[in-house]
KOLSE-390347 format. One line per field, with one value per residue: residue number from 1; x, y, z of N, C-alpha, C, O in turn; residue in one letter. Coordinates in Angstrom, 2 decimals, always signed. Last residue first. Layout:
residues N
i = (NUM_...)
n.u = (X_...)
n.v = (Y_...)
n.w = (Z_...)
ca.u = (X_...)
ca.v = (Y_...)
ca.w = (Z_...)
c.u = (X_...)
c.v = (Y_...)
c.w = (Z_...)
o.u = (X_...)
o.v = (Y_...)
o.w = (Z_...)
aa = (a_...)
***
This chain:
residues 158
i = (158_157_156_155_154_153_152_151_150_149_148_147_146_145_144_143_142_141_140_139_138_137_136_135_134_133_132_131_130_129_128_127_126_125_124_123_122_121_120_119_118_117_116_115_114_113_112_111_110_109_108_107_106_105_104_103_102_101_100_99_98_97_96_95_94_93_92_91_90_89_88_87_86_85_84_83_82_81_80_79_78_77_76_75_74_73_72_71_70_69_68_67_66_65_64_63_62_61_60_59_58_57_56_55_54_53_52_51_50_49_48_47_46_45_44_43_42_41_40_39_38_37_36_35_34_33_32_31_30_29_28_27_26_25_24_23_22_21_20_19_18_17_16_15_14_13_12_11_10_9_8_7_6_5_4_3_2_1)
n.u = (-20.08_-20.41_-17.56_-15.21_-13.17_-12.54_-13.89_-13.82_-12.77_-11.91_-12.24_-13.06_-16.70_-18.24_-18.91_-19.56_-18.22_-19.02_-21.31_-23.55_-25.11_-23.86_-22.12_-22.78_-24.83_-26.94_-26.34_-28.69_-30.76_-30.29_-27.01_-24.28_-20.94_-17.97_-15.49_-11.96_-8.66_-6.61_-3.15_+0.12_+1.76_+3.96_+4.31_+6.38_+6.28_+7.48_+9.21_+12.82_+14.50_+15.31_+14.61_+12.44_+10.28_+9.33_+6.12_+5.18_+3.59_+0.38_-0.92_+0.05_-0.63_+0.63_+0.46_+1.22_+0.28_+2.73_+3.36_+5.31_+4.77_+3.28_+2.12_-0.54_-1.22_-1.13_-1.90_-0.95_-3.30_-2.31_-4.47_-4.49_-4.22_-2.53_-0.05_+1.69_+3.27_+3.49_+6.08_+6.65_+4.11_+4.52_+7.50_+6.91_+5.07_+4.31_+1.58_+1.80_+1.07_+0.80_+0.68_-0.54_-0.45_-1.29_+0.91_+3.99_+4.42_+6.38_+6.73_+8.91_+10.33_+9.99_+8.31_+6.85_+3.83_+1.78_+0.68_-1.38_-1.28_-1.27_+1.25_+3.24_+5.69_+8.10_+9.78_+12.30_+11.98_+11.64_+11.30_+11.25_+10.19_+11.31_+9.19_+7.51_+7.61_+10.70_+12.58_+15.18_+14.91_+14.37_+14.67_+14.23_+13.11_+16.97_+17.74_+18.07_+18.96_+17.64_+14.47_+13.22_+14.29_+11.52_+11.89_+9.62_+9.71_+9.42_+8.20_+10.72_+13.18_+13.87)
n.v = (-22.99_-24.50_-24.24_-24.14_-25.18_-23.48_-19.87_-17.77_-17.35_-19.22_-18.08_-16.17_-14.74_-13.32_-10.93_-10.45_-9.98_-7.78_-6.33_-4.78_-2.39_-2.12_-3.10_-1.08_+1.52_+4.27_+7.72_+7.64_+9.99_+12.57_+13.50_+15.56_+15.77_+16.73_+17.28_+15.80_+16.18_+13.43_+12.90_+10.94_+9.06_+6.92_+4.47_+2.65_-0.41_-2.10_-2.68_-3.75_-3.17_-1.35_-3.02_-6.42_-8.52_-12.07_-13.55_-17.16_-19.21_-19.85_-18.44_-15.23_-12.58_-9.83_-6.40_-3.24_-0.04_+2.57_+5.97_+8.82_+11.85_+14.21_+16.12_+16.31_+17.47_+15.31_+11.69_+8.78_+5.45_+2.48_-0.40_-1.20_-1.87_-3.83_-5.62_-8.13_-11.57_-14.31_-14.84_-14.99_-13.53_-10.82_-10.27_-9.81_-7.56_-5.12_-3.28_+0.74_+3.89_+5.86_+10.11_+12.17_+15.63_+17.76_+19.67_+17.50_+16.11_+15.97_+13.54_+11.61_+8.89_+6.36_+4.77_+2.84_+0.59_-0.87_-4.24_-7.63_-11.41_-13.80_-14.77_-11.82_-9.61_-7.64_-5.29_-2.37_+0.61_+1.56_-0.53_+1.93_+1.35_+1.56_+2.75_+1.37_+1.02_+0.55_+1.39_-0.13_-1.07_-0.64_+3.12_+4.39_+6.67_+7.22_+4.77_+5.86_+7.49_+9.49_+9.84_+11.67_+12.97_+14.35_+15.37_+16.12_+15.35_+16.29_+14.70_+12.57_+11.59_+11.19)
n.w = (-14.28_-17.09_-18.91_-19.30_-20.51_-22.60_-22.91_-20.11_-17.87_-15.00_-11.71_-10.10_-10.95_-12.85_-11.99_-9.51_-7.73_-6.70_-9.10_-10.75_-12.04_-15.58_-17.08_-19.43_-17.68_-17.63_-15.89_-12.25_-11.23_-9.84_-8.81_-7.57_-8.55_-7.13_-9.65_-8.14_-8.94_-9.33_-8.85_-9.24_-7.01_-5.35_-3.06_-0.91_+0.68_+3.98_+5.03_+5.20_+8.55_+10.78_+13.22_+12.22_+13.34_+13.72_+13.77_+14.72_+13.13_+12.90_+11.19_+9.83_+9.33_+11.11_+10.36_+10.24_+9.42_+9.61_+9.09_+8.96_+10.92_+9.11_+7.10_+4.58_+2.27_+0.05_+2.28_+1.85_+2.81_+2.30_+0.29_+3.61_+6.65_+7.14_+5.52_+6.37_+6.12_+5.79_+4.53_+1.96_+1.05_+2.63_+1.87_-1.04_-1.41_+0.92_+0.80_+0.28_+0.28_-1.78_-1.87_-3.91_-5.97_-5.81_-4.11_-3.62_-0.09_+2.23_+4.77_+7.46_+8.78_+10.18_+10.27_+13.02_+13.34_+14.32_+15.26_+15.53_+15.38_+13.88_+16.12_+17.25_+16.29_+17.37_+16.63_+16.25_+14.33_+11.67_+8.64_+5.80_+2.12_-1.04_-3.61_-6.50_-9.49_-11.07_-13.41_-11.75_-8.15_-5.60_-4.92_-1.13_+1.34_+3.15_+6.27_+8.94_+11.37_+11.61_+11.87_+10.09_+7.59_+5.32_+2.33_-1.21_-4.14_-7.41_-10.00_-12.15_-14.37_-16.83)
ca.u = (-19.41_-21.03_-19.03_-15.39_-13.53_-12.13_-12.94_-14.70_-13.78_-11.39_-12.01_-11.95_-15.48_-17.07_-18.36_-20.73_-17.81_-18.36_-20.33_-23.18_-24.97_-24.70_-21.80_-22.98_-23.80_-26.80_-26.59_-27.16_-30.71_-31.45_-27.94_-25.43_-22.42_-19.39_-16.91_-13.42_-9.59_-7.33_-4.17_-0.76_+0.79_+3.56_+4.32_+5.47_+6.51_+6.07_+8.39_+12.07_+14.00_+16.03_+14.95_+13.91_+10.49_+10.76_+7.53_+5.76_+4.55_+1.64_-1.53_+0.76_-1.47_+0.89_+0.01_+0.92_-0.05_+2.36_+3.49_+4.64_+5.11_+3.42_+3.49_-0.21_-1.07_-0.28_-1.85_-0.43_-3.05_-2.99_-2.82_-3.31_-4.65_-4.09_-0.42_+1.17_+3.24_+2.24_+6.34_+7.26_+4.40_+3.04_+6.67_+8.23_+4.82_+5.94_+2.32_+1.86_+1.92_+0.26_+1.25_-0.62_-0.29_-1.53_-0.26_+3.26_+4.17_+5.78_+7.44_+7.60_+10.42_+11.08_+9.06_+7.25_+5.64_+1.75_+1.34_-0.48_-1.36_-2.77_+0.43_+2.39_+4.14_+7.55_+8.92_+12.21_+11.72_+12.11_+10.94_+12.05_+9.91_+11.18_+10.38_+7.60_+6.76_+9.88_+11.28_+14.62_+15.35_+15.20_+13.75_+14.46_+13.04_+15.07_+17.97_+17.47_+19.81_+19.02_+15.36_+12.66_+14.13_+12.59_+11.72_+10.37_+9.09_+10.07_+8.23_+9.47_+12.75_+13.12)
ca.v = (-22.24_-24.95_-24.99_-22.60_-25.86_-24.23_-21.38_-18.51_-16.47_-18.76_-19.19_-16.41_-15.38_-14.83_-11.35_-10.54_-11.20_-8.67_-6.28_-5.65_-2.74_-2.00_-3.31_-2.81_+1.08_+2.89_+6.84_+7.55_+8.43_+11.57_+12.93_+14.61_+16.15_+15.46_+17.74_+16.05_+16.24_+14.44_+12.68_+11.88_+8.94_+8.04_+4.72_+3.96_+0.73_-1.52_-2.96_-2.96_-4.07_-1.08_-1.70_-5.37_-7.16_-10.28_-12.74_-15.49_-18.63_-20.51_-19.21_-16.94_-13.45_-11.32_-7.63_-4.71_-1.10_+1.31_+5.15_+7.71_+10.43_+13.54_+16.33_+15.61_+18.24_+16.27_+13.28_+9.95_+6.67_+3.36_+0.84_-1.57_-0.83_-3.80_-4.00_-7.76_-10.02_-13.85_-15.00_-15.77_-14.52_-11.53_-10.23_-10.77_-9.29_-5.95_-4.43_-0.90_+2.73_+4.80_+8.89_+11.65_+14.24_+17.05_+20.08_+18.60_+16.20_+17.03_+14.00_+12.70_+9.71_+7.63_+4.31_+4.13_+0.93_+0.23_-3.42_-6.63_-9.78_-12.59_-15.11_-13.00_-10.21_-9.09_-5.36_-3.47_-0.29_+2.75_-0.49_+1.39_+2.05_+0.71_+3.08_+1.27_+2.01_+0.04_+1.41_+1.07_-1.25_-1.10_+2.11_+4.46_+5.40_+7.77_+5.54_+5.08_+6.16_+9.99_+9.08_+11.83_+12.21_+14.84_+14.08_+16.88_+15.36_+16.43_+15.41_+13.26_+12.82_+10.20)
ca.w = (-13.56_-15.97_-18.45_-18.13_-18.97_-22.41_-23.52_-21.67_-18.09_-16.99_-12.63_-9.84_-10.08_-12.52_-13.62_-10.64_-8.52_-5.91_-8.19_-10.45_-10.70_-14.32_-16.04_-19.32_-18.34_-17.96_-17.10_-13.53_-11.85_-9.33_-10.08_-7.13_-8.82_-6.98_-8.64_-9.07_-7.62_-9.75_-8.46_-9.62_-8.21_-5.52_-4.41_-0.94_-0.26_+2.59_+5.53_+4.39_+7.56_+9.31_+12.77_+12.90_+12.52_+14.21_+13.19_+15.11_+13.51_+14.06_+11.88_+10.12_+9.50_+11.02_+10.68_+9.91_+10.52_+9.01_+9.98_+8.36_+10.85_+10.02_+7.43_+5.70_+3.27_+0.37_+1.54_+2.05_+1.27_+3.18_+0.31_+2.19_+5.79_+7.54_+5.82_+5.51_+7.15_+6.12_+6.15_+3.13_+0.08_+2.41_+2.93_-0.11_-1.90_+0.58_+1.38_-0.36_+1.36_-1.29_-1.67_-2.99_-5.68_-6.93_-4.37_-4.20_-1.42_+1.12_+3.57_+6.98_+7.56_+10.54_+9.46_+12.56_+13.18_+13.83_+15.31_+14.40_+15.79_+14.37_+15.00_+17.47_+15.99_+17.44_+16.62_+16.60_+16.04_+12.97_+10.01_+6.68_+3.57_+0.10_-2.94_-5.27_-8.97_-9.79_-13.81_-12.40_-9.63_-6.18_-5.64_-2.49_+0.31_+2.94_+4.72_+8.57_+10.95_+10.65_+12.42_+11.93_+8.40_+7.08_+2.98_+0.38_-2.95_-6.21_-9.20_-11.80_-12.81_-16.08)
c.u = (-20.31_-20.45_-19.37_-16.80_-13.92_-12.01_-13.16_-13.57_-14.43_-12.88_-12.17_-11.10_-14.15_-16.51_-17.86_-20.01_-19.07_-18.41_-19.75_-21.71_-24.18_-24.04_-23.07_-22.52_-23.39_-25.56_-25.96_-27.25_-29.25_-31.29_-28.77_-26.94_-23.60_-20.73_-17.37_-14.22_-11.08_-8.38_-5.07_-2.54_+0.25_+3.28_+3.24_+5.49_+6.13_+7.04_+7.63_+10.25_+13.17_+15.39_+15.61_+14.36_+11.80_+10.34_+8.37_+6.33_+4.74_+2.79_-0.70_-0.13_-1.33_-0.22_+0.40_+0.95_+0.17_+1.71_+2.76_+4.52_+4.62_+4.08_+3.62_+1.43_-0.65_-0.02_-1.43_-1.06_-2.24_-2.03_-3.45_-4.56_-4.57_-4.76_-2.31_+0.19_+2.15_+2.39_+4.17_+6.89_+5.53_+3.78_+5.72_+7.33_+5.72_+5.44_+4.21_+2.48_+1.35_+1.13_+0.51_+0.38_-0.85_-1.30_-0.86_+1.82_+3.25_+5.22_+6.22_+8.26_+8.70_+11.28_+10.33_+7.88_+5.50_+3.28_+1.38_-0.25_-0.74_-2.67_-0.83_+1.26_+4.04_+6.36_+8.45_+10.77_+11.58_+12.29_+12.18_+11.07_+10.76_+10.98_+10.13_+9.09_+7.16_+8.96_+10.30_+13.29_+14.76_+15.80_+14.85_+13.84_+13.79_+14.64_+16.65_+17.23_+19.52_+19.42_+16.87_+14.04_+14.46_+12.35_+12.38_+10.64_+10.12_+9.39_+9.22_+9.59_+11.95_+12.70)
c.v = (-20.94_-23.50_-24.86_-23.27_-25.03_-24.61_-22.45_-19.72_-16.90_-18.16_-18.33_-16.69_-15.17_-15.25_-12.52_-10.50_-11.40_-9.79_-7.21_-5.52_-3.89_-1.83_-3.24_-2.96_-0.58_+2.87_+5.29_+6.78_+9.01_+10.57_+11.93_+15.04_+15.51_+16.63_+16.70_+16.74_+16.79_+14.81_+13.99_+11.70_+10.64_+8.41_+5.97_+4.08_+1.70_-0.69_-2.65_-3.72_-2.93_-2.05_-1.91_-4.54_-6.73_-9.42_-11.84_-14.27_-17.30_-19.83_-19.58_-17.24_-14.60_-12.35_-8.93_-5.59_-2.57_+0.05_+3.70_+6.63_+9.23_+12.60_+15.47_+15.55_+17.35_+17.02_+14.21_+11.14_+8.06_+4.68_+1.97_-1.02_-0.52_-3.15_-4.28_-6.37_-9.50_-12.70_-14.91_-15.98_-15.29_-13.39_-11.40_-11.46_-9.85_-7.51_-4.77_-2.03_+1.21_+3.98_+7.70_+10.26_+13.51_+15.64_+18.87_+18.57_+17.70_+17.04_+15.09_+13.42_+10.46_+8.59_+5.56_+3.82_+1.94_+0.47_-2.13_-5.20_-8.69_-11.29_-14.46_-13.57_-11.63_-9.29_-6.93_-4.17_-1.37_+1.91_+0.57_+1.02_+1.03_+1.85_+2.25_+1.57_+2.27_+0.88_+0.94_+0.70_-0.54_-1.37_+1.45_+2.86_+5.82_+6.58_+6.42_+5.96_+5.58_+8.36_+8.91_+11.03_+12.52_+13.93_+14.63_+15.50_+15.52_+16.60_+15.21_+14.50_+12.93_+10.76)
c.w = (-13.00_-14.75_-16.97_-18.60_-18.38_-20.63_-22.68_-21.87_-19.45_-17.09_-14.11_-11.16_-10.42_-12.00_-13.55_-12.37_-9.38_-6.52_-7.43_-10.17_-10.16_-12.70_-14.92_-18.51_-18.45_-18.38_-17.15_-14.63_-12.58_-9.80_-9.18_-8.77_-8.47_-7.34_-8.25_-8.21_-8.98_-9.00_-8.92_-9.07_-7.82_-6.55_-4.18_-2.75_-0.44_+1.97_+4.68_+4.95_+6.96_+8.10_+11.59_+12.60_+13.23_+13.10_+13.72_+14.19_+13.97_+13.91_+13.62_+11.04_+9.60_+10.68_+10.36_+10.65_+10.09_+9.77_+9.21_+9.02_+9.54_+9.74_+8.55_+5.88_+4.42_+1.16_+1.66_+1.61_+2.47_+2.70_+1.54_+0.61_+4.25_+6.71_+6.03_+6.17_+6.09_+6.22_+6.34_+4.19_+1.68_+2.17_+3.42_+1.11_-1.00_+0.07_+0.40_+0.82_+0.96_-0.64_-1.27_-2.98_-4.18_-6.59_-5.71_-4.60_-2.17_+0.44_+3.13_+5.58_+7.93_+9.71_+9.17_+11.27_+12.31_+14.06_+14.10_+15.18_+14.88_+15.16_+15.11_+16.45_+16.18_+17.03_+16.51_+16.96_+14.94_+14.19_+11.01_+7.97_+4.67_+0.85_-1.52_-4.73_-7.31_-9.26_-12.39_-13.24_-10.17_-7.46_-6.16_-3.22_-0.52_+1.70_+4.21_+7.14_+10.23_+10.42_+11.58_+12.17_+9.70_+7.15_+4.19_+1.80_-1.73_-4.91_-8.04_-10.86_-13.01_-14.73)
o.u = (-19.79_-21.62_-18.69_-17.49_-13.52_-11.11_-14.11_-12.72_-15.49_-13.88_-12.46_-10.08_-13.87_-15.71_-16.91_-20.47_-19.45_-18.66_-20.60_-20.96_-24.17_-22.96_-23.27_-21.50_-23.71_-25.05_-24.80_-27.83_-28.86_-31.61_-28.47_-27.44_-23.97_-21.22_-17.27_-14.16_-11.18_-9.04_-4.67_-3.09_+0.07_+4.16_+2.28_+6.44_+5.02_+8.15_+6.65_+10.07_+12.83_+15.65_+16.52_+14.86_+12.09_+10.10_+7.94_+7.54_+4.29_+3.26_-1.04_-0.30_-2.33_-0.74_+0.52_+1.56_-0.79_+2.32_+2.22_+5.51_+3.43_+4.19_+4.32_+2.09_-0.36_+1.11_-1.13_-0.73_-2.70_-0.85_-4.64_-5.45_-4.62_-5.72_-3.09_-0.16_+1.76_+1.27_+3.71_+7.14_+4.96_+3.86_+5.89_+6.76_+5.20_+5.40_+4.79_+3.46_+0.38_+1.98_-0.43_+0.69_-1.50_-1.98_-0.75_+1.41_+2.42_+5.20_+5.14_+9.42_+7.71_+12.34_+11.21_+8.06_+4.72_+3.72_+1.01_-1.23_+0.04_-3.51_-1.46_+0.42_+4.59_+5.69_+8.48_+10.32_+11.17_+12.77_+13.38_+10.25_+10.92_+11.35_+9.04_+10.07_+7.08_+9.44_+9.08_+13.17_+13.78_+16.93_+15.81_+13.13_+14.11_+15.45_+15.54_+16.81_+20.17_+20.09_+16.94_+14.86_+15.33_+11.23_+13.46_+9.69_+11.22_+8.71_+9.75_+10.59_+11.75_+11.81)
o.v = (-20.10_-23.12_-25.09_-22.25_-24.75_-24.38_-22.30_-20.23_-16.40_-18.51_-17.15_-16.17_-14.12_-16.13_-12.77_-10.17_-12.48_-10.77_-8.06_-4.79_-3.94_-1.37_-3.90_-3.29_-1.30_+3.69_+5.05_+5.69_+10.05_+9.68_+11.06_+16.01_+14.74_+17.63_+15.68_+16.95_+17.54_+13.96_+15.16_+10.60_+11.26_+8.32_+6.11_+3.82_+1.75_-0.33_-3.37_-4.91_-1.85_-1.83_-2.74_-4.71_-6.71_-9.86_-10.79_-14.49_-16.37_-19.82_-19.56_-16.36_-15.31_-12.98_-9.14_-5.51_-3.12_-0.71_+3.93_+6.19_+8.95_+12.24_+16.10_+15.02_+18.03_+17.50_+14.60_+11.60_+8.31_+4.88_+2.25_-1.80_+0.66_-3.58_-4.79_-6.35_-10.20_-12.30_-15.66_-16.97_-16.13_-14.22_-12.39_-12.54_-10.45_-8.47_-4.44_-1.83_+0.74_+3.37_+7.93_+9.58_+14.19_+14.69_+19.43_+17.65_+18.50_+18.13_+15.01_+13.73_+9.96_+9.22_+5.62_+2.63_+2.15_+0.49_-2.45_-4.96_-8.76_-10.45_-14.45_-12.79_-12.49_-8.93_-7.38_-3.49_-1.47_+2.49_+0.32_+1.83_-0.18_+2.99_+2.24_+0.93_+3.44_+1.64_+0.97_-0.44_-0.05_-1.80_+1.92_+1.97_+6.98_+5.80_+6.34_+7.09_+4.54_+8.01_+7.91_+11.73_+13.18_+13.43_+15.22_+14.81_+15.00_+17.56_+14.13_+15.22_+13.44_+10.20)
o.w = (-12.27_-14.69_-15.97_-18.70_-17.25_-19.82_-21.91_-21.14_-19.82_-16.46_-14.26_-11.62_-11.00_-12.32_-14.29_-13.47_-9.82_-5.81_-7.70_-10.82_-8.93_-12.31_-13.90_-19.11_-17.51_-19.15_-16.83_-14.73_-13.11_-9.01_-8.37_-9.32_-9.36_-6.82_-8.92_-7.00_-9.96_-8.40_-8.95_-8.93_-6.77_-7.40_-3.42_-3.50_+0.10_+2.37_+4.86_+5.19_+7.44_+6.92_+11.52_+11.49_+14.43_+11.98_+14.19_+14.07_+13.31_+15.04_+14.81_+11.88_+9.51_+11.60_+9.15_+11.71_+9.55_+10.51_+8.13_+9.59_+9.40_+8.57_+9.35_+4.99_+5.41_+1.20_+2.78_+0.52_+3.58_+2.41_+1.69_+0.26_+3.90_+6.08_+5.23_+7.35_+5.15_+6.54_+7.20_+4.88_+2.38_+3.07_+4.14_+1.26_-0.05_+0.84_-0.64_+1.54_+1.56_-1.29_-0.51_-3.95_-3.39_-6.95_-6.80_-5.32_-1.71_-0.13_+3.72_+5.28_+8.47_+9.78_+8.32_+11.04_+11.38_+15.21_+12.97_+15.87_+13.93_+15.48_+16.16_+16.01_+15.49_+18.00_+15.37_+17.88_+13.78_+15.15_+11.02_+8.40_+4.55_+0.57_-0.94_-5.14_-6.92_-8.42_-12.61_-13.66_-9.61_-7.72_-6.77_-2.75_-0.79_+1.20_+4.73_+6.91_+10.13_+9.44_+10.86_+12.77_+10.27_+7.02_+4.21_+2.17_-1.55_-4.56_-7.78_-10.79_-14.11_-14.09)
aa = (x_x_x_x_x_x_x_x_x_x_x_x_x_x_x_x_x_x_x_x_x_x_x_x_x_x_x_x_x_x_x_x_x_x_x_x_x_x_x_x_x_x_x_x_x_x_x_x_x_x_x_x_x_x_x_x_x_x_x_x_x_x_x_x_x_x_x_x_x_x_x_x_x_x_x_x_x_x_x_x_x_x_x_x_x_x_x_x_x_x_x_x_x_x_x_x_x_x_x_x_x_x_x_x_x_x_x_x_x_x_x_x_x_x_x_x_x_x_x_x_x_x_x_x_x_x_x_x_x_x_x_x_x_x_x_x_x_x_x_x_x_x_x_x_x_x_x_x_x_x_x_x_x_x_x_x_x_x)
***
């Protein structure tokens, strides 16, 4: 079940490296590095005290925390905000409070996003005067329906 091996300095020794809560979980928790207040609508960039390696192929995605989002409003500006392999810096995380009225604490050691780590393929870009037709076409930003049942039953009219 070992995948690849990724390289982890922690910047901050007090603060576990990710891991995954349960088995089969695409997502390894990320740590808040600071203590951190958000005012309703504001948002902040927190350390998460880790820089990591990845091998030539991959990249990492920094994910919101459903918990998060779903209790409180928190939630990542940038989402997914992508790791690349050559990048050896700080991980860092911008989130945000979108609660209307409440405040949030962030507190050193809370889980703040995930990191999930995926294979990646690097393509040509071939520039083409016209692209081949496809049933999709051009259509986009809800050019299949919206939200609502897509056939059956009370999808009239829509």
């Amino acid at each position: 079940m070992s995948g690849a091996e990724v390289l982890i300095q922690r910047l901050d020794p007090g603060l576990p490296v990710p891991s995954y809560a349960h088995p089969g979980d695409a997502g390894a928790d990320l740590h808040a590095a600071e203590d951190v207040e958000l005012m309703p609508g504001e948002r902040a960039v927190v350390g998460t005290g880790l820089a990591i390696a990845l091998p030539d192929g991959y990249a990492a995605f920094v994910h919101p925390r459903s918990g998060l989002a779903a209790k409180h409003g928190v939630t990542l500006v940038n989402a997914p905000g992508t790791v690349d392999a050559g990048y050896r810096g700080e991980i860092k995380v911008t989130v945000i409070n979108t609660d209307l009225k409440e405040p949030f604490r962030l507190r050193r050691g809370d889980r703040v996003a995930q990191l999930v780590i995926q294979r990646v393929e690097r393509v040509a870009f071939v520039e083409a005067e016209r692209l081949p037709e496809s049933v999709r076409g051009a259509g986009g930003f809800g050019s299949t329906g919206g939200f609502g049942p897509t056939g059956g039953f009370g999808s009239a009219g829509r």
